[in-house]
C-alpha positions as CSV (number, residue, x, y, z in Angstrom):
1,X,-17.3,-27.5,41.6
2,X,-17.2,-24.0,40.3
3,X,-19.8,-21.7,40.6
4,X,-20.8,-19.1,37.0
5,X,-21.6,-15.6,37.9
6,X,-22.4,-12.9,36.0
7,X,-21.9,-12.7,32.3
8,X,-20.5,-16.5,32.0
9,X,-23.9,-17.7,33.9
10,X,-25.9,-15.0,31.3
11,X,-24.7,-17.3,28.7
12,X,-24.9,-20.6,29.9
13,X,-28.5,-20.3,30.1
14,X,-28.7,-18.6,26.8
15,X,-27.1,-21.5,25.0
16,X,-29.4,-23.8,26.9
17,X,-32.6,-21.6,25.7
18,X,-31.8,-21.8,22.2
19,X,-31.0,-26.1,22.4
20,X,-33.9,-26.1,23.9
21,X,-35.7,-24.2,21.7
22,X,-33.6,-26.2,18.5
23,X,-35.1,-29.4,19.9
24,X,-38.6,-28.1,20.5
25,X,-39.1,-26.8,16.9
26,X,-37.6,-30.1,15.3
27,X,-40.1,-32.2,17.6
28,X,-42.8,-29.9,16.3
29,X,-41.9,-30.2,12.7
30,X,-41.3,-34.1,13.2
31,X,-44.9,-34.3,14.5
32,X,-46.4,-32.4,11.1
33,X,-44.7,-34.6,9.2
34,X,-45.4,-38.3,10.8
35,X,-48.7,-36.3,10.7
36,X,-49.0,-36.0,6.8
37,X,-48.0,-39.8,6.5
38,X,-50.6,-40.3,9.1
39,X,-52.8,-38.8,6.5
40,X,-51.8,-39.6,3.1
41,X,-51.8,-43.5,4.3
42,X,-55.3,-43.4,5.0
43,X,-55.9,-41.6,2.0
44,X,-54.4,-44.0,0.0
45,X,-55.6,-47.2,1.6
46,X,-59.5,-45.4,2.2
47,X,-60.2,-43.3,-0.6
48,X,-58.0,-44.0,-3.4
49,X,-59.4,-46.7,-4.1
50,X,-63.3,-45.7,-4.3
51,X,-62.0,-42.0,-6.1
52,X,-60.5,-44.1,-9.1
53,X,-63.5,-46.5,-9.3
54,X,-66.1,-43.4,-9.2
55,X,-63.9,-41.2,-11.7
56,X,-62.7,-44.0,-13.5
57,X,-59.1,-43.2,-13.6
58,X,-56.6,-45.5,-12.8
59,X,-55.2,-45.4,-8.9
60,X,-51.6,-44.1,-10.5
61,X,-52.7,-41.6,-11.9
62,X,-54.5,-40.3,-8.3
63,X,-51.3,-41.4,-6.5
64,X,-49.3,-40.1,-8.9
65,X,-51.1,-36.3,-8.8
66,X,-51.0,-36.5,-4.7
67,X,-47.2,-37.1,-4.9
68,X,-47.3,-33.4,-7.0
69,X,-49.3,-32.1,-4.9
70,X,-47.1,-32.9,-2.0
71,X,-43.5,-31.8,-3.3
72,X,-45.1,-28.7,-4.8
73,X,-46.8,-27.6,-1.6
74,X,-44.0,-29.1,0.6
75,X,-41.7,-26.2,-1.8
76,X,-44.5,-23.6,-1.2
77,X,-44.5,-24.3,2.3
78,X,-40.7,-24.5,3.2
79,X,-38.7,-24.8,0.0
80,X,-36.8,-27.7,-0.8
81,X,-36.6,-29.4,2.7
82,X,-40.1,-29.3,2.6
83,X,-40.6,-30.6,-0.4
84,X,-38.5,-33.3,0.2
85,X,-40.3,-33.9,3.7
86,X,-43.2,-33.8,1.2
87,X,-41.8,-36.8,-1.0
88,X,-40.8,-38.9,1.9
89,X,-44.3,-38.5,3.4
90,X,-45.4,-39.7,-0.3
91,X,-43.1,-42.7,-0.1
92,X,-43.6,-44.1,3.5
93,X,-47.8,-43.2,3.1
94,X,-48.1,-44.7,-0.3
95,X,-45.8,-47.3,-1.1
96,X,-45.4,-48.6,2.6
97,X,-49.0,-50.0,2.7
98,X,-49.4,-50.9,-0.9
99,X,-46.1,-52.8,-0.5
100,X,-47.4,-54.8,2.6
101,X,-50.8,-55.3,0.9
102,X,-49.1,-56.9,-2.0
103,X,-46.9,-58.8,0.0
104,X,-50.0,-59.9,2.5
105,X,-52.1,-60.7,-0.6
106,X,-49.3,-63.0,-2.2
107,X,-49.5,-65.3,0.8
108,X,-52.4,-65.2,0.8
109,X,-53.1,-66.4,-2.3
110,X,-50.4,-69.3,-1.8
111,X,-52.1,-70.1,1.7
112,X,-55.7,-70.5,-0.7
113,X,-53.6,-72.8,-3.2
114,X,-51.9,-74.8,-0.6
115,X,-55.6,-75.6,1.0
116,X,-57.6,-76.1,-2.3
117,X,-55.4,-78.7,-4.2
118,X,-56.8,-81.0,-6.5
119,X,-59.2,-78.9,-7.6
120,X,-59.7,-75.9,-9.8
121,X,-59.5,-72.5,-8.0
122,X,-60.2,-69.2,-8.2
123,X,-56.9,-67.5,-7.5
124,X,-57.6,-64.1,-7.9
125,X,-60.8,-62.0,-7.7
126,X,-60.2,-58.1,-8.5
127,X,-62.9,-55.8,-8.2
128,X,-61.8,-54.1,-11.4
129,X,-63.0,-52.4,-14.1
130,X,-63.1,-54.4,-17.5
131,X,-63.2,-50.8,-19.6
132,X,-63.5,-46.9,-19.3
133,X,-67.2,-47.8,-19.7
134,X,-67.8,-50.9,-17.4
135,X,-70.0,-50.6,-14.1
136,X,-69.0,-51.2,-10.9
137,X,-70.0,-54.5,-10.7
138,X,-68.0,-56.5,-13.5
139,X,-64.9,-58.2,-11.5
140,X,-62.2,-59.6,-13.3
141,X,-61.6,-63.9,-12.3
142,X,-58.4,-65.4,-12.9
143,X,-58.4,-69.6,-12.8
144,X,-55.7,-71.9,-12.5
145,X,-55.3,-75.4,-12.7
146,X,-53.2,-77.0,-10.1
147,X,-50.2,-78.5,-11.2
C-alpha cells in the first residue's frame, strides 16, 4: 500500500470535498423537489376539489393554472431544469393520484354491480354541479339496468 504525501494527498482530499459536496447539493435539491410533489398532491387531492366547487370553475382549469404556475416559477427559480423539475412535480402530484382514484373508483363501481344484480342500481353519484348557477347540493345520479 502506498502512502500520498504532500501535494498528491492535497488533492485527493480536494476531489473528495467537492464529490462530497456534488452529492450533498443533489440530495438537497432531490429533497425540495419530492417536497413540492409532497405538496401539490395534497393540494390537488384536498383543496382542488372544494376551490372549483366554491369558485365554480372547473378542476382543469385550477390544475391546469398550478401546472403554469409551476414551470414558470420552476424557470424563475432555476431556469429550464427547474422548470422541468417543476413539470414533473406537476405530473407525479396531479395525475399520479387522479389516475389511482379513477382506477380505484372503476372497481369500485364493478365491485357495487357485481353485488347488486338483479336489481336497478345507482352506479354513479357525483357531487357535481348541474350549471354555473347550481348550489352545492344538486348531485348528478346515473342508473343502469343490469343486463
Amino acid at each position: 500500500m502506498k502512502l500520498l504525501s504532500g501535494w498528491r494527498a492535497a488533492l485527493v482530499v480536494l476531489v473528495a470535498l467537492v464529490v462530497v459536496a456534488l452529492l450533498l447539493t443533489a440530495f438537497f435539491w432531490l429533497a425540495v423537489v419530492a417536497g413540492v410533489i409532497a405538496g401539490v398532491a395534497a393540494f390537488n387531492l384536498l383543496a382542488v376539489p372544494r376551490l372549483a366547487r366554491r369558485l365554480r370553475v372547473p378542476e382543469l382549469a385550477i390544475v391546469a393554472s398550478l401546472l403554469v404556475v409551476l414551470a414558470v416559477g420552476g424557470f424563475l427559480v432555476g431556469g429550464p431544469v427547474a422548470a422541468a423539475a417543476g413539470t414533473v412535480a406537476w405530473l407525479v402530484g396531479v395525475l399520479g393520484p387522479r389516475l389511482v382514484l379513477r382506477r380505484f373508483r372503476q372497481q369500485l363501481e364493478l365491485a357495487e354491480l357485481r353485488t347488486q344484480s338483479g336489481r336497478p342500481v345507482v352506479v354513479d353519484l357525483e357531487r357535481a354541479p348541474i350549471g354555473a348557477g347550481a348550489a352545492d347540493d344538486d348531485a348528478v345520479v346515473t342508473f343502469r339496468r343490469p343486463e
